[in-house]
N, C-alpha and C positions, 0 to 999 in steps of 0.2 A: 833144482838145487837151491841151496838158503845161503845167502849172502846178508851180510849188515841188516840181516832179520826181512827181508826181500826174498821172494819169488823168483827167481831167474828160470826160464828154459835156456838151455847152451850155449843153442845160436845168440840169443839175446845179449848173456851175459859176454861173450867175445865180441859181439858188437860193437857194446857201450865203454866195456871195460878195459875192452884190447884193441878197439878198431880194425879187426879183421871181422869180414863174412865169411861164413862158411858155406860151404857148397852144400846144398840139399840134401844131396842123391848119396851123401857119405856115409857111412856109421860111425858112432863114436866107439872106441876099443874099452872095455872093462878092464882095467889094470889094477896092481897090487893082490891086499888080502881079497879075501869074497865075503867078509864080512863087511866090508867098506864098498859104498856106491863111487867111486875115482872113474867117470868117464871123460876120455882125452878125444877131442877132434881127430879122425885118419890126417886131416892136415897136417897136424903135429910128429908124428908118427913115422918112424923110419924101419922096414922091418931088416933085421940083419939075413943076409945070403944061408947062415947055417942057422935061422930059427925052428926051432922045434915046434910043432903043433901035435900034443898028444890026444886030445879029442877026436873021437869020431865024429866024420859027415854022414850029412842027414842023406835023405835019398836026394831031395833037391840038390844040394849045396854037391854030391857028387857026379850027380849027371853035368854040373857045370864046369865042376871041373877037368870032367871026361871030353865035356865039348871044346874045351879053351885049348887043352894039350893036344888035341887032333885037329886042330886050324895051323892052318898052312904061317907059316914062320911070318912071311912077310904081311900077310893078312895081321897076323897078330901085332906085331910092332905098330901097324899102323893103328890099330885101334888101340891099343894103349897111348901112343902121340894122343890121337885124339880125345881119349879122356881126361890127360894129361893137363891137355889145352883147356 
């Protein structure tokens, strides 16, 4: 991204400019129009209970999400805690 005529990658820029670190392992979400690059931190990020996702998943992205909803409940809470963490 181009700040005050600077180079920033993301994390960088929330670093210096925000004093937060961002976590690695996150992706940052494409928001707004699609003619505009606006990518926000997951940090940031709240998703609402009744959000709509009209895209289709890939084969990857559904096999994971076939695996996550057939993991046993309490399996699953805990590994979200610990992502969390």
């Amino acid at each position: 991204m181009d700040d005050d005529n600077k180079k920033w990658t993301i994390s960088k820029y929330y670093k210096d400019k925000r004093n937060v670190t961002l976590r690695s392992d996150l992706p940052c979400l494409w928001v707004g129009a699609r003619d505009r690059q606006v990518r926000v931190p997951s940090e940031f990020c709240q998703i609402s209970p009744d959000q709509v996702f009209k895209k289709k998943f890939n084969e990857n992205q559904t096999r994971k999400m076939v695996q996550q909803a057939t993991t046993n409940t309490t399996k699953r809470r805990q590994d979200i805690e610990e992502a969390y963490r």
